[in-house]
N, C-alpha and C positions, 0 to 999 in steps of 0.2 A: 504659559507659552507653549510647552510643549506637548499636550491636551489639544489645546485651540490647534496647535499645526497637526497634529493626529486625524483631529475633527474634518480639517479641511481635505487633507488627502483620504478619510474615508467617505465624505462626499464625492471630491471628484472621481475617486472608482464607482460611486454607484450613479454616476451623471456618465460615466464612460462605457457604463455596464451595458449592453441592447436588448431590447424586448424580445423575449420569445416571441416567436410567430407562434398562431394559433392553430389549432385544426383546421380548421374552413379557410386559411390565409393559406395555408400547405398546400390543401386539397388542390387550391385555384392556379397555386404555382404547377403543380403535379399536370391540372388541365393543360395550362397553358403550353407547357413544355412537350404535354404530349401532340398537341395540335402543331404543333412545330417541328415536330419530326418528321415528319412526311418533306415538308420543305428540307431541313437540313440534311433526310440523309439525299435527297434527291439532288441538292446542290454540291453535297462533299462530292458525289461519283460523277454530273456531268459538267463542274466546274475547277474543283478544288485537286481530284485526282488526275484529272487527263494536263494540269499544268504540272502537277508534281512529275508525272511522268513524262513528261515533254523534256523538264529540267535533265533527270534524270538518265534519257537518253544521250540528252545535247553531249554528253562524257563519252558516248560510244560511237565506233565505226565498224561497219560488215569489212571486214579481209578475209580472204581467200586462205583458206590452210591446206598444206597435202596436195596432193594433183603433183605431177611429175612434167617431164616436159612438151607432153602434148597438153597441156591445160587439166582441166578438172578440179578438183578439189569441193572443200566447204567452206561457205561460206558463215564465218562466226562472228558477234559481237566483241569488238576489243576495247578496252578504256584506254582512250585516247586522250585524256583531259581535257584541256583549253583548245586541242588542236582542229575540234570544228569548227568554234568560237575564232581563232585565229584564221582560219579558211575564210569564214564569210567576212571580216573586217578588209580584207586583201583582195577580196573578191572586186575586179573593178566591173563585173556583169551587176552585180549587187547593189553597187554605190551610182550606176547608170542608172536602175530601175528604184532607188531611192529619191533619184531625182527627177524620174518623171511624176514620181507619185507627188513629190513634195512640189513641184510644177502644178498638178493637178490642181493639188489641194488649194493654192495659193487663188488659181484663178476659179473652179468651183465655188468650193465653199464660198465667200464672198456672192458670187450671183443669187446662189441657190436660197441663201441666209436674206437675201435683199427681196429677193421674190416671193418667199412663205412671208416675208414682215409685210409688205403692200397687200398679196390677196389678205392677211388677218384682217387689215388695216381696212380693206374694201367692204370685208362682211361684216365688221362690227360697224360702220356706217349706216348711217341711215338711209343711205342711196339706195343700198341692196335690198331686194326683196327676195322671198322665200330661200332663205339661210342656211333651211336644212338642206335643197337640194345643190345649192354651190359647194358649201362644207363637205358633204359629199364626193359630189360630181370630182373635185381636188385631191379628196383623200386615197382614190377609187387606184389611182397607179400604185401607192404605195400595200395595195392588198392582191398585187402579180408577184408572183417569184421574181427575184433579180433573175433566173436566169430563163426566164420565160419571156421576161422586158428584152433583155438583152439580144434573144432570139429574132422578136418583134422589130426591133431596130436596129436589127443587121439585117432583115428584111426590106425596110424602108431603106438602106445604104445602099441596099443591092444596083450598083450599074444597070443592070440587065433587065429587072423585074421590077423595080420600085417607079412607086407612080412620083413618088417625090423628085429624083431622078429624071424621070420621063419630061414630067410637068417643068423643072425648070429647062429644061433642054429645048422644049417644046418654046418656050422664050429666051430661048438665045441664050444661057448661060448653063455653059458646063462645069459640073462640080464634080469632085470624087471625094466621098466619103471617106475612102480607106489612103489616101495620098499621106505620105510621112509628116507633112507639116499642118494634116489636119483632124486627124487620126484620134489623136489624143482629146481633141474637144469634141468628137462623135462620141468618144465614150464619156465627158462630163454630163454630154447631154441626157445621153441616157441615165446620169445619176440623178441630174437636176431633174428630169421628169417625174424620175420614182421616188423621189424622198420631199420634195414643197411643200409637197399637202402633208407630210406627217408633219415638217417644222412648220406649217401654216397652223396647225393644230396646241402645236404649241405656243406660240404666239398669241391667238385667239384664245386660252384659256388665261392667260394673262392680260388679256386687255378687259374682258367679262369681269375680271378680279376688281378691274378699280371703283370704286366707287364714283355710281352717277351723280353723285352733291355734287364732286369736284365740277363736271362737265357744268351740271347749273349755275355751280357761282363763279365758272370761266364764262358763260351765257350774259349774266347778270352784268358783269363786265364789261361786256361789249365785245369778247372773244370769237371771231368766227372761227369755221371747222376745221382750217388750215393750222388757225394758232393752237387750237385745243390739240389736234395732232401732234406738232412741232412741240408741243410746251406741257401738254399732261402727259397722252398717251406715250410716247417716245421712251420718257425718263423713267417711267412704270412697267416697261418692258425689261428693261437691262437685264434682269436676272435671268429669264425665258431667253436673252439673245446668248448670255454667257453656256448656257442649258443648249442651247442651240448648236451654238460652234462647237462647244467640245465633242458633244455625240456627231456631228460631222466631221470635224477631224481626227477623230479617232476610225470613223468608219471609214473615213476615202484612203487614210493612211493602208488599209485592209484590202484596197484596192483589187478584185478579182474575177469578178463574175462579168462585166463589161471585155476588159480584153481578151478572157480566156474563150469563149463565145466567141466573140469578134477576130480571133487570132484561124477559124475554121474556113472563114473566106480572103482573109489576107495573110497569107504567108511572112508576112514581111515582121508580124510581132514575133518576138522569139518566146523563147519557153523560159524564158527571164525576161520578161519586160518588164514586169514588176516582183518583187520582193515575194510576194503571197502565191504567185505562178513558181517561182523561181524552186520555193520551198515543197510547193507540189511534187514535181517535174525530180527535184532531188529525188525526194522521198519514193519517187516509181523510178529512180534509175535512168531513167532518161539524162540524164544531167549527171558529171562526174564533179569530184566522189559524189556517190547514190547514196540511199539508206536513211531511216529516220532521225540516224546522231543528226548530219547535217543539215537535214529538213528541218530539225526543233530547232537548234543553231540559231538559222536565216528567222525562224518566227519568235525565237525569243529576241533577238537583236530586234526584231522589227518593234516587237511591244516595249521594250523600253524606248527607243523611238519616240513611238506614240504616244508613251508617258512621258517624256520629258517636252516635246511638245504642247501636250495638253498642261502640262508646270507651268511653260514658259508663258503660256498666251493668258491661263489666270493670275500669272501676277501682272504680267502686262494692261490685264485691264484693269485690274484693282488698280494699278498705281493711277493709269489714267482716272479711271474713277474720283477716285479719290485729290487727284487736283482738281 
């Protein structure tokens, strides 16, 4: 008995035991890891360090030390704790410009996500001919600067100078771009222009994925192209539209290059309209308290935000999914 129980426990140590790796299994790890260092140290320095030190500020504020009672003094880094982090929760310019964003986002996203799904929808048809140059011709906004677009379309706003402007006027109806209650969907527009054709891209690489049997024996059926739409393609998207919304609302949340641009001809945006301005504007001192504690503050608050948002909307779809 006690033999036989020896026997077993020195098998399962040598069932628990691992194979050496080999030379040529080393060599290929040693490869690998060195092809990856270019990637890793490039991502520690322009991803992994500038959050560390984001966090790391958020603790600090510039005060004033020394100087007498005509002013002067120097300006030093002090640990302030929680008390930036407290500033912007309190902030009600902060929780204005949270909620235009999240305004934004609610009516954006949604068009923008509807509109890359239909053009996919249009070039994986058979309607469409010559593919590559639609695919294209759509993709073509999202390869301008956001802040060259933004330029371009505070152009076409222009009252004074835009043909677009000119041309409705020219039939009877007066518009302003930059008016308070329309403002905020001049800059969706300029989002939804420059981004369809990337989430059209996405979509479109997901719709290529399905396989054409299905399409045949939805054919053989007696399925025309409305149903094959509604009842194949549709249900074989979800994970490219999940792919979709989140890399959208995480960028519109980010909200910046639209109003800040557009903030040049209308006075009327503040230097806080949004969260991602607001964080700016601290950080050059334009905005009190100034200095980068506060600045990292407003932009760490925003990305949690962002991230709990984006939490919120993957379980939301799962559960729907999933009934």
């Amino acid at each position: 008995m006690t033999a036989t129980t020896q026997t077993a426990k020195t098998g399962g140590a040598k069932r628990a035991a691992k194979p050496k790796a080999s030379d040529a299994v080393k060599r290929e790890n040693r490869t690998g890891w060195a092809f990856m260092a270019p990637f890793g140290i490039l991502f520690a320095l322009v991803f992994i360090l500038p959050i560390v030190w984001a966090i790391y500020s958020s603790f600090f504020r510039q005060v004033t030390t020394g100087g007498g009672a005509y002013g002067g003094g120097e300006l030093v880094n002090k640990f302030v704790g929680f008390q930036n982090f407290q500033y912007v929760i309190t902030s009600g310019a902060f929780w204005a410009g949270v909620g235009r964003v999240v305004l934004y986002t609610l009516v954006q996203v949604p068009v923008m996500i509807i509109a890359a799904l239909a053009l996919a929808m249009l070039i994986d048809s058979y309607i469409v001919k010559h593919i590559t140059a639609f695919r294209l011709s759509y993709f073509l906004p999202y390869a301008i600067p956001g802040v060259v677009a933004s330029i371009i379309w505070v152009y076409l706003y222009n009252g004074q100078i835009s043909p677009i402007v000119k041309g409705l006027a020219a039939l009877g109806i007066k518009v302003d771009f930059f008016a308070d209650n329309v403002v905020l969907g001049s800059m969706a527009n300029i989002t939804t222009w420059t981004f369809t054709g990337y989430n059209m891209l996405i979509f479109l690489a997901a719709l290529q994925a399905i396989p054409h049997d299905l399409y045949e024996a939805a054919r053989i059926d007696g399925a025309n192209g409305f149903q094959i739409a509604m009842k194949i393609k549709l249900p074989n998207v979800r994970a490219a539209a999940l792919l979709a919304m989140l890399l959208s609302i995480v960028g519109t949340i980010q909200l910046f290059n639209e109003p800040q641009v557009m903030s040049i001809s209308d006075p009327s945006i503040s230097k806080s309209y949004t969260p991602m301005m607001m964080a700016l504007n601290t950080s050059q001192g334009t905005l009190t308290p100034g200095g980068d504690g506060p600045a990292s503050a407003v932009a760490i608050v925003m990305a949690l935000i962002a991230g709990v948002l984006a939490v919120v909307y993957t379980l939301v779809e799962r559960k729907v999914n999933a009934e």
